[in-house]
C-alpha positions as CSV (number, residue, x, y, z in Angstrom):
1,X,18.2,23.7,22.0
2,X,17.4,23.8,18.0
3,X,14.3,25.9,17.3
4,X,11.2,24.5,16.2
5,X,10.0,26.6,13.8
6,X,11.4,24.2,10.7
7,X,10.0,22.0,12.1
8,X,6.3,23.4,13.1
9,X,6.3,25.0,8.9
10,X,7.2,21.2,7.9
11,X,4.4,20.1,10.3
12,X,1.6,22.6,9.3
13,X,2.2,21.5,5.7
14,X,2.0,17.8,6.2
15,X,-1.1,18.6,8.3
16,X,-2.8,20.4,6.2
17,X,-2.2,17.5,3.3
18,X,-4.3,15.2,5.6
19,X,-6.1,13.1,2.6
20,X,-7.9,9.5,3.0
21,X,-6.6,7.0,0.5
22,X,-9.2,4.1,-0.4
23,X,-9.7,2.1,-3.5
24,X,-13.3,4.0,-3.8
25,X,-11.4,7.4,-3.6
26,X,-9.6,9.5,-6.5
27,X,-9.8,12.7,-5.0
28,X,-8.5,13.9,-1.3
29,X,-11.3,14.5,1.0
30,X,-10.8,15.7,4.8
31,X,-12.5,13.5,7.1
32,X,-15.7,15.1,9.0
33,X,-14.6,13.6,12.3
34,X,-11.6,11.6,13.6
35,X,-11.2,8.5,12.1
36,X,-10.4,5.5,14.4
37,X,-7.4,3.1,12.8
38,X,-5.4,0.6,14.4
39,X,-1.9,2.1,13.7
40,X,-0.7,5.7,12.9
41,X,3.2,5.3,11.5
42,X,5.1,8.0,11.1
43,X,8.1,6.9,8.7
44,X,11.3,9.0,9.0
45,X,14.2,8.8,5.8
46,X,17.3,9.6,6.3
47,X,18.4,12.3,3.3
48,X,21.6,13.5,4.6
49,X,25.1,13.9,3.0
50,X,26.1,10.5,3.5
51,X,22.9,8.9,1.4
52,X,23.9,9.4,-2.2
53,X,21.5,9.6,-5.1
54,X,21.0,5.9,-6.0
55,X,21.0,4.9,-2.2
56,X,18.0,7.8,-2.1
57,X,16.3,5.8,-5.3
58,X,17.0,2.6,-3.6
59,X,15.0,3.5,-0.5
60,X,12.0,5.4,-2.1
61,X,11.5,2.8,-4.1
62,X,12.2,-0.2,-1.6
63,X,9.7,1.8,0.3
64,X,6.8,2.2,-2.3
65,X,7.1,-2.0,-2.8
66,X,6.9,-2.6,0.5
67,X,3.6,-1.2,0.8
68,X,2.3,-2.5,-2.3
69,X,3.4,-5.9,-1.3
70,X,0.4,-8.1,-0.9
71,X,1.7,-9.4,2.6
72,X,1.8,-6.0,3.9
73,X,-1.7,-5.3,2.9
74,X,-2.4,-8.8,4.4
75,X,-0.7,-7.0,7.5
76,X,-2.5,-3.8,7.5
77,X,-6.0,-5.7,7.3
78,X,-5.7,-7.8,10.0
79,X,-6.1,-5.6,13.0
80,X,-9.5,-4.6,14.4
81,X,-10.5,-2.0,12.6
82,X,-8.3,-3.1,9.1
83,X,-6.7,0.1,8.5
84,X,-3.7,2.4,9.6
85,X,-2.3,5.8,9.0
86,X,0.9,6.4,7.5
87,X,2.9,9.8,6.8
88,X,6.2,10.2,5.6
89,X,8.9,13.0,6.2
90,X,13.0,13.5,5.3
91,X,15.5,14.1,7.7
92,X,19.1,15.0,7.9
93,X,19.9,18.4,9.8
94,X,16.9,20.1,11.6
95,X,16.6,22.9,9.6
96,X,16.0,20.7,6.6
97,X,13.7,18.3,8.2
98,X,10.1,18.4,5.9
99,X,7.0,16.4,5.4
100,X,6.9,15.0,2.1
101,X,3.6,12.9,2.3
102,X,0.4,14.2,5.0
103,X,-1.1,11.2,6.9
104,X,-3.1,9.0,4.7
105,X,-5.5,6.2,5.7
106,X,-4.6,2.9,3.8
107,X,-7.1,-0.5,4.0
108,X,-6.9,-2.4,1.0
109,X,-4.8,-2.9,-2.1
110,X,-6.2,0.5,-3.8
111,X,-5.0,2.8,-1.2
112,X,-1.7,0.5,-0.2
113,X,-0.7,1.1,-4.5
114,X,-1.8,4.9,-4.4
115,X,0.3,5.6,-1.1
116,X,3.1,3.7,-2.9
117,X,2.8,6.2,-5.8
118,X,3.3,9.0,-4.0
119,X,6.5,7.6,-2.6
120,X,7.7,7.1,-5.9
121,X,6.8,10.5,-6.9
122,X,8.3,12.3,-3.9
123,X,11.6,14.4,-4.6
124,X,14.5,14.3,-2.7
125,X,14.7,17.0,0.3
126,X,18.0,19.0,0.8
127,X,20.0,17.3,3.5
128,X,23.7,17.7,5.1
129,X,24.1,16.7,8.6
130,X,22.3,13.3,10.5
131,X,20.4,14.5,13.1
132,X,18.3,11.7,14.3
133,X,17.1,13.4,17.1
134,X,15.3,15.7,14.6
135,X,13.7,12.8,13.4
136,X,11.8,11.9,16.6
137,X,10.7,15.4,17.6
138,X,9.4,15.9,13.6
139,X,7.6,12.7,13.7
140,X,6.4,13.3,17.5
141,X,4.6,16.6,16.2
142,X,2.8,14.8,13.5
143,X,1.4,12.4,15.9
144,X,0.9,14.8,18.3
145,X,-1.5,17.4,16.1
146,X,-3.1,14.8,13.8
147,X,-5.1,13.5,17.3
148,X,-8.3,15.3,16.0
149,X,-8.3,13.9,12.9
150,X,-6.8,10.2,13.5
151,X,-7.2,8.0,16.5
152,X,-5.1,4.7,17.2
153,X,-4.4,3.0,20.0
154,X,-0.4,2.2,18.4
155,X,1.7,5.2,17.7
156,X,4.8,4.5,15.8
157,X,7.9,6.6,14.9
158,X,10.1,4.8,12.1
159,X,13.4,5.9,11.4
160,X,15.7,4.2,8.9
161,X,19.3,5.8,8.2
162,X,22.9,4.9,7.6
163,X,24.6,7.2,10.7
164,X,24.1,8.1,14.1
165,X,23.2,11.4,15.7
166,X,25.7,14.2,15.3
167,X,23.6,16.9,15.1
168,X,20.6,18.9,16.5
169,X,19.3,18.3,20.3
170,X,20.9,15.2,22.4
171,X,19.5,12.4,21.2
172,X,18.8,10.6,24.8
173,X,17.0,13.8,25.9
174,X,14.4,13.9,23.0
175,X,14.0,10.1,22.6
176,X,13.1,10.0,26.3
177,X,10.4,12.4,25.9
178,X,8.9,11.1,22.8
179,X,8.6,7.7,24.7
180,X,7.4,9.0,27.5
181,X,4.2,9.8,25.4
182,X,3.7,6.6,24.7
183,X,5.2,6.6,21.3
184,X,7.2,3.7,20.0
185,X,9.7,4.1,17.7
186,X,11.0,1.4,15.7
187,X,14.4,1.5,13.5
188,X,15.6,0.2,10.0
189,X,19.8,1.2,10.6
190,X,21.6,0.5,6.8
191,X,24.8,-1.0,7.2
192,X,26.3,-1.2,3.7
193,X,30.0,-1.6,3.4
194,X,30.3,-0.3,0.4
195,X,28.1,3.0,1.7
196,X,29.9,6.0,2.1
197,X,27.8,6.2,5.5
198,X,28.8,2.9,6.7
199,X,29.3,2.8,10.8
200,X,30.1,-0.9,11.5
201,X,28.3,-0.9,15.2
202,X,25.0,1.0,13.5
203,X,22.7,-1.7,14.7
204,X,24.1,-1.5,18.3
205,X,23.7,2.2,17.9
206,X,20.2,2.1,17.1
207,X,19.0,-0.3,20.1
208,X,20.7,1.6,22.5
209,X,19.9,4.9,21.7
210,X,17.1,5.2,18.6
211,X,14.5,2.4,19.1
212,X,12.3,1.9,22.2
213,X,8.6,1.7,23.7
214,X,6.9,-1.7,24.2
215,X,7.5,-4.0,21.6
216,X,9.8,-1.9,20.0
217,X,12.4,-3.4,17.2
218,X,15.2,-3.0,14.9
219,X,15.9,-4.5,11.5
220,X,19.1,-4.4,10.2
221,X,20.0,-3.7,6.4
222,X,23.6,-5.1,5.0
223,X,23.4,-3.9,2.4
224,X,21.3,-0.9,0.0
225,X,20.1,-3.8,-2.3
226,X,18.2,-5.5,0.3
227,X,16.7,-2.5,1.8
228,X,13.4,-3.2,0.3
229,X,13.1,-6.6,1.7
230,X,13.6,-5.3,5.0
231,X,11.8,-2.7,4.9
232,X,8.8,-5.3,3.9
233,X,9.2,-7.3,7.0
234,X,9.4,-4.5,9.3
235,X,6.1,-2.8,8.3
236,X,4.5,-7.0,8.9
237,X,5.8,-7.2,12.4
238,X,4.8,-3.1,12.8
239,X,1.7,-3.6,11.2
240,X,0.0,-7.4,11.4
241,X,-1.9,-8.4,14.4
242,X,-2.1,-11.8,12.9
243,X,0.3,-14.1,14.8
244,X,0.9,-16.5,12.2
245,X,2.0,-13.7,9.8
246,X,4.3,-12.4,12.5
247,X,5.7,-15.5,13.4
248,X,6.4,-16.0,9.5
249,X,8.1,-12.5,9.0
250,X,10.3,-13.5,12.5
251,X,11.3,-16.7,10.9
252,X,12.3,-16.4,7.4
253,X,14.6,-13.2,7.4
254,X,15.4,-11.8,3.9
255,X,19.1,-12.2,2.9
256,X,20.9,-9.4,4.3
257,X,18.7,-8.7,7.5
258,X,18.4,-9.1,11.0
259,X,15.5,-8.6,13.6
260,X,16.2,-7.6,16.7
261,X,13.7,-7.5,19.3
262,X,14.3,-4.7,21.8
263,X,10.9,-5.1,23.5
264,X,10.7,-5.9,27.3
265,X,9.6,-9.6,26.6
266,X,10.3,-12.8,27.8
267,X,13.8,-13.8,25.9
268,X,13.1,-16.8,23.8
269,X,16.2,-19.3,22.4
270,X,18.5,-17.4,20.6
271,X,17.9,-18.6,17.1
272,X,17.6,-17.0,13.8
273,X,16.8,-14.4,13.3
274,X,18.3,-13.2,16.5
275,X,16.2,-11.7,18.9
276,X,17.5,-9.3,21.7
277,X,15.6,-7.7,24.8
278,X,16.5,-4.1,25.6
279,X,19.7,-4.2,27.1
280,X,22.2,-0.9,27.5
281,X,25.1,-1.3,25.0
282,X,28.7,0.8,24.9
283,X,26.8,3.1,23.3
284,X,24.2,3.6,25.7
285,X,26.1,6.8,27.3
286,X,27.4,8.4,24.2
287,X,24.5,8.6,21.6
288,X,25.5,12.5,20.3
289,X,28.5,13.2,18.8
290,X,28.1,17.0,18.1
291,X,31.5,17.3,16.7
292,X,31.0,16.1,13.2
293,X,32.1,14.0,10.5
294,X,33.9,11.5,11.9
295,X,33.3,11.5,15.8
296,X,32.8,7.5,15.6
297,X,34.7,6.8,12.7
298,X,32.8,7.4,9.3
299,X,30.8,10.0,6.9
300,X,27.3,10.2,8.1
């Protein structure tokens, strides 16, 4: 087993960078007592070897519009309470696994833009090795110790990346635990050809093996240019309790990108986008490759 105490450092830091984001609020302030939202989303990047430096851009900034998009906010305001936590960490081997933005509380267009900053404004974290695996446990510990600060009802782990597991603990192992606490976890696998990451059965991979939990999805990304738009509809069908919206966001996919519902739901007709129940996959036994570089077929 990998040792957690990367991970735990990583985790005290993003803790203790707990801030509330509002459009009234300039300044970080810690909240008195726990603060009730309607989603807490832990987002997971994938920083490893594979990712090279305009692919990194391409998503940090993909990222930062997607939560400055006015939809999004649309999204974020129409649950219950009108507002949801969001942190965001790096992955890629374990030991380089880190917390690059605490949990912030976002409600309106003000804190939705100054969350966006901040993406913008995060470096780039060391990275070798894709250990997705990492990913789960890192974001499973910011959920996990943030309960006395931030209540929700949905706990999400979101994990977008361009390879599948090859290294840290088995993958099936820790993504069986972390749903077995009731966390979802959600994936945005990037399939781009031209990627020097590019594993041609990525989106199989992730349904199998990465996403799960009820009404859990993937959204697939052809391509680096279009990770932005992606990344937009996944946080609306994450995010909106407004079925209208969601039905919307199912419906008119971005070029480039494909839903796949992995939920345990009624299948519907198989129209576009295409939507998929959970179903094992050939990959549904082999989701670690410990060997390396290569093990299915590509750089990652």
């Amino acid at each position: 087993m990998v040792p957690m105490k990367a991970f735990r450092r990583s985790l005290q830091a993003g803790a203790a960078a707990l801030v509330l984001v509002s459009g009234s609020q300039s300044a970080p302030a810690a909240p008195a007592a726990p603060i009730q939202v309607d989603l807490k989303l832990a987002l997971a990047t994938d920083v490893s070897g594979s990712v090279d430096n305009d692919e990194f851009r391409i998503q940090r900034q993909g990222t930062a519009e997607a939560f400055a998009d006015p939809e999004v906010v649309k999204a974020i305001q129409s649950g219950s309470l009108g507002r949801i936590a969001v942190a965001m960490f790096d992955f890629s081997s374990p030991e380089f696994a880190q917390v690059i933005i605490g949990w912030h509380v976002i409600s309106d267009r003000a804190s939705a833009e100054a969350f966006a900053n901040l993406i913008r404004e995060a470096p780039r974290t060391p990275g070798r090795r894709t250990s997705v695996s990492s990913a789960l446990e890192l974001g499973t510990l910011l959920l996990e110790s943030s309960e006395k600060d931030i209540i929700a009802t949905r706990r999400v782990i979101d994990v977008s990346g361009d390879g599948p597991n090859n290294d840290g603990n088995p993958m099936t192992e820790v993504r069986e635990k972390t749903l077995a606490q009731g966390i979802i976890v959600n994936g945005l696998p990037i399939m781009d050809e031209s990627g020097n990451g590019y594993f041609p059965n990525l989106d199989k991979y992730y349904a199998a093996c990465v996403a799960g939990g009820r009404g859990a999805f993937v959204v697939v990304v052809h391509s680096f240019k279009d990770f932005g738009a992606a990344m937009r509809r996944k946080l609306i069908l994450e995010i909106s309790q407004n079925q209208s919206q969601i039905k919307e966001a199912l419906n008119g996919p971005a070029k480039g990108t494909l839903v796949r519902q992995i939920a345990a739901a009624p299948a519907g007709p198989n129209v576009s986008p295409q939507v998929l129940r959970a179903a094992p996959n050939e990959f549904s036994e082999r989701c670690d490759i410990q060997g390396g570089f290569g093990g299915f077929g590509g750089r990652f």
